[in-house]
N, CA, C and O atoms as CSV, one atom per row, in Angstrom:
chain,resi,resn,atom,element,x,y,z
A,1,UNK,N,N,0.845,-1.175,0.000
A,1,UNK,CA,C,0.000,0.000,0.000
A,1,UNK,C,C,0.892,1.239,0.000
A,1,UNK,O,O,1.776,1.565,0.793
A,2,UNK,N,N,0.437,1.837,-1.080
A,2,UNK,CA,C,0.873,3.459,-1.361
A,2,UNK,C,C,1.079,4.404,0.675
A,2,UNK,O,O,0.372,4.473,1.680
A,3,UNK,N,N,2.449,4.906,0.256
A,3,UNK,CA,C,2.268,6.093,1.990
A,3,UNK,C,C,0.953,6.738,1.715
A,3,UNK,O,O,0.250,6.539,2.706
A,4,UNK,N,N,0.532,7.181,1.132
A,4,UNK,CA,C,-0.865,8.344,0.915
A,4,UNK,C,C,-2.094,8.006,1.114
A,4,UNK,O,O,-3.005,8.745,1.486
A,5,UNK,N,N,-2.170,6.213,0.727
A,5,UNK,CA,C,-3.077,5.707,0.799
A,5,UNK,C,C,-2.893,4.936,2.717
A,5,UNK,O,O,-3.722,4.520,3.527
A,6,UNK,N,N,-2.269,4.995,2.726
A,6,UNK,CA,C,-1.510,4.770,4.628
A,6,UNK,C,C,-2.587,6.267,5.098
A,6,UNK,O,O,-3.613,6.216,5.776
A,7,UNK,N,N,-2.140,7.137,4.671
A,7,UNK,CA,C,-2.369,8.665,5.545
A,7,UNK,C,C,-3.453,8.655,5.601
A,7,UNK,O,O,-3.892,9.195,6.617
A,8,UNK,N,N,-4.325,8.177,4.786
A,8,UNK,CA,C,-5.712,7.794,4.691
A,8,UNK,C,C,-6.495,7.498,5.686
A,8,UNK,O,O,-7.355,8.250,6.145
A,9,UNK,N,N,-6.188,6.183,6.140
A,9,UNK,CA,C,-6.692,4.907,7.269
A,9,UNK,C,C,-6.332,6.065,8.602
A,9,UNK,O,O,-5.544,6.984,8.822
A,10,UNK,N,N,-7.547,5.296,9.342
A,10,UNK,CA,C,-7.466,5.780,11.072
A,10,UNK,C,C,-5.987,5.642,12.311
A,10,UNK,O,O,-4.773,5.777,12.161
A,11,UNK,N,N,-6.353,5.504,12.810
A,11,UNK,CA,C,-5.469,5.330,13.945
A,11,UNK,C,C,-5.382,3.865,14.180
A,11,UNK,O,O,-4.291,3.343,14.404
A,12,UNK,N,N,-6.807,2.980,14.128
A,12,UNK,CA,C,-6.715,2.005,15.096
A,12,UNK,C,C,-6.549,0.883,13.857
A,12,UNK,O,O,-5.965,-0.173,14.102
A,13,UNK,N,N,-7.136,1.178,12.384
A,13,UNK,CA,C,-6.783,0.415,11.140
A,13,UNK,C,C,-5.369,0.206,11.004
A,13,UNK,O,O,-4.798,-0.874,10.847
A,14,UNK,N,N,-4.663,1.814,11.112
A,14,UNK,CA,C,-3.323,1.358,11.117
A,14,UNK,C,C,-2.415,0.504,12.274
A,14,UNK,O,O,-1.409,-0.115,11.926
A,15,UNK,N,N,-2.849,0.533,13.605
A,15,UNK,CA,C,-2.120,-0.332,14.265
A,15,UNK,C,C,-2.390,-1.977,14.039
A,15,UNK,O,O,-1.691,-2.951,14.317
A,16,UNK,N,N,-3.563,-1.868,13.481
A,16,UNK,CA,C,-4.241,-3.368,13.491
A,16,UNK,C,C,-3.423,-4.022,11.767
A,16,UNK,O,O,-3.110,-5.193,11.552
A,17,UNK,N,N,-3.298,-3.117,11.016
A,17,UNK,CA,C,-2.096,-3.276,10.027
A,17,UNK,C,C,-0.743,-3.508,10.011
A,17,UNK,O,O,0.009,-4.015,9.178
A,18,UNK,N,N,-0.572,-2.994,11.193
A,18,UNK,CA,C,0.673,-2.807,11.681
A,18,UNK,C,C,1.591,-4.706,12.296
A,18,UNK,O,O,2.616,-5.365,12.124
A,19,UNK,N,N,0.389,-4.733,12.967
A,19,UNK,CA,C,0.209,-6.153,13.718
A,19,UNK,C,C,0.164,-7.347,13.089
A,19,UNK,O,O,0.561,-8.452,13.458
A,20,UNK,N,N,-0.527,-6.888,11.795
A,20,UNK,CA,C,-0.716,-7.744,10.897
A,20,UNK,C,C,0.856,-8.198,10.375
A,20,UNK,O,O,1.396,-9.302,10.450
A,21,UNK,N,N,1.304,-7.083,9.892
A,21,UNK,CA,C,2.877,-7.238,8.892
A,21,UNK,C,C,3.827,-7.628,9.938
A,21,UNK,O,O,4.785,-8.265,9.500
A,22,UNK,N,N,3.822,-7.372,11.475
A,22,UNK,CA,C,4.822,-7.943,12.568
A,22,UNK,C,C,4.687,-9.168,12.307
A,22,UNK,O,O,5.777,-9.708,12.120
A,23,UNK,N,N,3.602,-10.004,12.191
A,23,UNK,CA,C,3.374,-11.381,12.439
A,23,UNK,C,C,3.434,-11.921,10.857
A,23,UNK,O,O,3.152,-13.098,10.629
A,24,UNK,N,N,3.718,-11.241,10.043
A,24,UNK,CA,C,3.827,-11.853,8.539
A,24,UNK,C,C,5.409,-11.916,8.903
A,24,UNK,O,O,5.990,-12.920,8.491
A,25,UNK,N,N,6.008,-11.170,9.469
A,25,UNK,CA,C,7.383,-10.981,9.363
A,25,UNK,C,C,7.854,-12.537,10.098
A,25,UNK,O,O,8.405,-13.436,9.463
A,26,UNK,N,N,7.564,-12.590,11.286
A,26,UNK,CA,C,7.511,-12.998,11.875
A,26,UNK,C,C,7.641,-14.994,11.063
A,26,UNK,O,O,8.507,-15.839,11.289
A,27,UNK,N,N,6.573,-15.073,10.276
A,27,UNK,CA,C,6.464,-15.781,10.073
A,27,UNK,C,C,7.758,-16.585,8.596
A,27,UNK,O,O,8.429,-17.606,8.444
A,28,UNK,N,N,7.450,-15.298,7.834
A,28,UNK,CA,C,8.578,-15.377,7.075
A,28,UNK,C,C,9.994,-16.133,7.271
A,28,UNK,O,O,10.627,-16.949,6.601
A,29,UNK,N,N,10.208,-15.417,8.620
A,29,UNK,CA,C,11.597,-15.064,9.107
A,29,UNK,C,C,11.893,-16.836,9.758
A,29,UNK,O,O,12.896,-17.466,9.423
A,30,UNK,N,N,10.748,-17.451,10.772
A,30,UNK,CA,C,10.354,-18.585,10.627
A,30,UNK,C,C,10.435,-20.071,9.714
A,30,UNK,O,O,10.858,-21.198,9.973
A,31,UNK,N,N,10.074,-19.711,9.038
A,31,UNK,CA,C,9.772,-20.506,7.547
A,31,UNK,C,C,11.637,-20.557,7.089
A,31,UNK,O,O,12.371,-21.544,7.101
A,32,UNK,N,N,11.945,-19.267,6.756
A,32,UNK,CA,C,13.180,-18.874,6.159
A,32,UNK,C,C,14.343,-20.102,7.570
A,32,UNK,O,O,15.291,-20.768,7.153
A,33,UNK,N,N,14.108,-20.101,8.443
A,33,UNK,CA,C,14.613,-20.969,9.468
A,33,UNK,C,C,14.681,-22.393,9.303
A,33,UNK,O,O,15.644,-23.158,9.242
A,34,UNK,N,N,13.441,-22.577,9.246
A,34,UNK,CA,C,13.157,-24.413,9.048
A,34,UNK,C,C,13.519,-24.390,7.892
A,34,UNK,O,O,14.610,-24.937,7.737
A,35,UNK,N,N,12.951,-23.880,6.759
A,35,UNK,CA,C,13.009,-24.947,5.570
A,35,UNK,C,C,14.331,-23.876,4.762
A,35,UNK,O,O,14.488,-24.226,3.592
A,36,UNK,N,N,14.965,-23.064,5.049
A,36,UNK,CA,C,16.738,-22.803,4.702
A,36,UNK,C,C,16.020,-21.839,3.613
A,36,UNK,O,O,16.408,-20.680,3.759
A,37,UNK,N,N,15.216,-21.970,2.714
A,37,UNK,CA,C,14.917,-21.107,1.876
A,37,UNK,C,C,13.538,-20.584,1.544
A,37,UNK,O,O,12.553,-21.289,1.763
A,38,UNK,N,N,13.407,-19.110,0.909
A,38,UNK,CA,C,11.416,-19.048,0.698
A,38,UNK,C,C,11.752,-18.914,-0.651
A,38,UNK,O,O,12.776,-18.932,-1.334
A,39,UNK,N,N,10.327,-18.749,-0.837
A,39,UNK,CA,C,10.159,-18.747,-2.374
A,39,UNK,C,C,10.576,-17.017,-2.663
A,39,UNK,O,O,11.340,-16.989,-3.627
A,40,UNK,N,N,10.392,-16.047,-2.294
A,40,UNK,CA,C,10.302,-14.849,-2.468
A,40,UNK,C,C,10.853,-13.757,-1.623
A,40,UNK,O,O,10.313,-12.693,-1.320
A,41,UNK,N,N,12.310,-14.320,-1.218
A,41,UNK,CA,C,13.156,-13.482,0.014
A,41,UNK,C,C,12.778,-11.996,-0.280
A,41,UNK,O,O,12.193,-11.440,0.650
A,42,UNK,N,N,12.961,-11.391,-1.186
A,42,UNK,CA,C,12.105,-9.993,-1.215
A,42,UNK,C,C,11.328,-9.843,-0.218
A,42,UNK,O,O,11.760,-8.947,0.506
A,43,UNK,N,N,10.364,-10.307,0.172
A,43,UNK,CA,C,9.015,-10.119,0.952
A,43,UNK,C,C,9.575,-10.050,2.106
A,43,UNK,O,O,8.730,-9.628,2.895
A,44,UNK,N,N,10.587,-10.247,2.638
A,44,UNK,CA,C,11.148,-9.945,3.991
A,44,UNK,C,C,11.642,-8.592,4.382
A,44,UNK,O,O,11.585,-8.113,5.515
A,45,UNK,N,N,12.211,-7.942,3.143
A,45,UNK,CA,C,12.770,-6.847,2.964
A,45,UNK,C,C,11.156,-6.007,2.830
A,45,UNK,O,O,10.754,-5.364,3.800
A,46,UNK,N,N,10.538,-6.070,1.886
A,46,UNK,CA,C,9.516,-5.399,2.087
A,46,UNK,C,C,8.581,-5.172,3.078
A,46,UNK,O,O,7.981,-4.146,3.397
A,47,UNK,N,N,8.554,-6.319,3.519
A,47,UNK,CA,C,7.876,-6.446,4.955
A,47,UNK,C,C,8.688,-5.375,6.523
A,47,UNK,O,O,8.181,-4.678,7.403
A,48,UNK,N,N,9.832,-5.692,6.249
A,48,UNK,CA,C,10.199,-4.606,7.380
A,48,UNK,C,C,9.968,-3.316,6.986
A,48,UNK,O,O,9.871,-2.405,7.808
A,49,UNK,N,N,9.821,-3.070,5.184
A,49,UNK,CA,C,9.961,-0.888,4.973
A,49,UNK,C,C,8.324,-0.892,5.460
A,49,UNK,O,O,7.857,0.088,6.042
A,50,UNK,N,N,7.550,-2.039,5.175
A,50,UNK,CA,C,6.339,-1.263,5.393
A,50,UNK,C,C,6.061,-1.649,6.745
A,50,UNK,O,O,5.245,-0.779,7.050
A,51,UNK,N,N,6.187,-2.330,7.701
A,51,UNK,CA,C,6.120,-2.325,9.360
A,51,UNK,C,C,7.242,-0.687,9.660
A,51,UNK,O,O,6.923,-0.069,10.676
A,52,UNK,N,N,8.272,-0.162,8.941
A,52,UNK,CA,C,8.433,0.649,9.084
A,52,UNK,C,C,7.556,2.376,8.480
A,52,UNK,O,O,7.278,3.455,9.003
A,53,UNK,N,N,7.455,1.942,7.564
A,53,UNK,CA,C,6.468,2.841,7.258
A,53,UNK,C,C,4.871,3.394,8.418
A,53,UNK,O,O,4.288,4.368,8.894
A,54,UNK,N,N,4.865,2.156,8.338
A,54,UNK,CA,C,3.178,2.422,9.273
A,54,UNK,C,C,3.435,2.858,10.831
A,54,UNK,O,O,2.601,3.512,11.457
A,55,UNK,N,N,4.903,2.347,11.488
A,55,UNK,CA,C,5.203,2.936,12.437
A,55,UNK,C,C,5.309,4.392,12.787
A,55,UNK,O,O,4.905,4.905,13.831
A,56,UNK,N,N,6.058,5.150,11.520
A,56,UNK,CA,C,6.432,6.871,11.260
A,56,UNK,C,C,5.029,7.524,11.355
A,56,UNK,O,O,4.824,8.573,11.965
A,57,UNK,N,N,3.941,6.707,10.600
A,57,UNK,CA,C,2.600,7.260,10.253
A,57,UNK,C,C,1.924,7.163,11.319
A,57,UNK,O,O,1.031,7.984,11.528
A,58,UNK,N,N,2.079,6.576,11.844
A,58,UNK,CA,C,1.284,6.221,13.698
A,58,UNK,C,C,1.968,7.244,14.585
A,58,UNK,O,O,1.467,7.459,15.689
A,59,UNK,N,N,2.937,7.820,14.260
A,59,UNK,CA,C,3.796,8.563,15.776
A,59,UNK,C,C,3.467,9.943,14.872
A,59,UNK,O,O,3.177,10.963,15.496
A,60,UNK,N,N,3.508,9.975,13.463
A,60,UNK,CA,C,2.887,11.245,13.140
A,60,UNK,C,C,1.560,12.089,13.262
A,60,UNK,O,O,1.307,13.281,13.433
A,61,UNK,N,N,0.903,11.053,13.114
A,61,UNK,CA,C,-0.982,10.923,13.951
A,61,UNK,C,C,-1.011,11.219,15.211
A,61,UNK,O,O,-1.646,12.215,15.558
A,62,UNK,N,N,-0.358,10.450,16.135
A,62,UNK,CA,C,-0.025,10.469,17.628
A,62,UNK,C,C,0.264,11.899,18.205
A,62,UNK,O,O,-0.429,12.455,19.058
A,63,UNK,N,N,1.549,12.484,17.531
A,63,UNK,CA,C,2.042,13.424,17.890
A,63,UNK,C,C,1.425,15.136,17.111
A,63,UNK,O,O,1.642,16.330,17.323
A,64,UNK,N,N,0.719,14.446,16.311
A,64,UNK,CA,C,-0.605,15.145,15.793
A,64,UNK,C,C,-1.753,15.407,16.450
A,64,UNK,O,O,-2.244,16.438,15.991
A,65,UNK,N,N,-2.502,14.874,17.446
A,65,UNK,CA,C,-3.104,15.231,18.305
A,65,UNK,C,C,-2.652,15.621,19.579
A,65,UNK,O,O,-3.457,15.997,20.432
């Protein structure tokens, strides 16, 4: 998802998004453990810019009110 389309969503969509991509990571990172390789190591890398992304956008909201 586009940052703009991020700036969009609420407060509580984005943490619940947020939670979502920790535990994709999570799982990835997992998988990448047991079985030595994934199909699409990319998705690990992407997975942390956008758990990073949605973090900046949450403390910008935050520190916005």
């Amino acid at each position: 998802m586009k940052t703009h389309e991020l700036r969009d969503l609420s407060l509580s969509e984005l943490e619940a998004r947020l939670e979502d991509e920790k535990k994709a990571l999570t799982d990835f990172k997992f998988n990448k453990a047991i079985a030595g390789q994934i199909e699409n190591p990319a998705r690990i890398k992407n997975t942390r810019r956008e758990i990073s992304r949605l973090t900046t956008i949450i403390n910008e909201k935050k520190s916005a009110e």
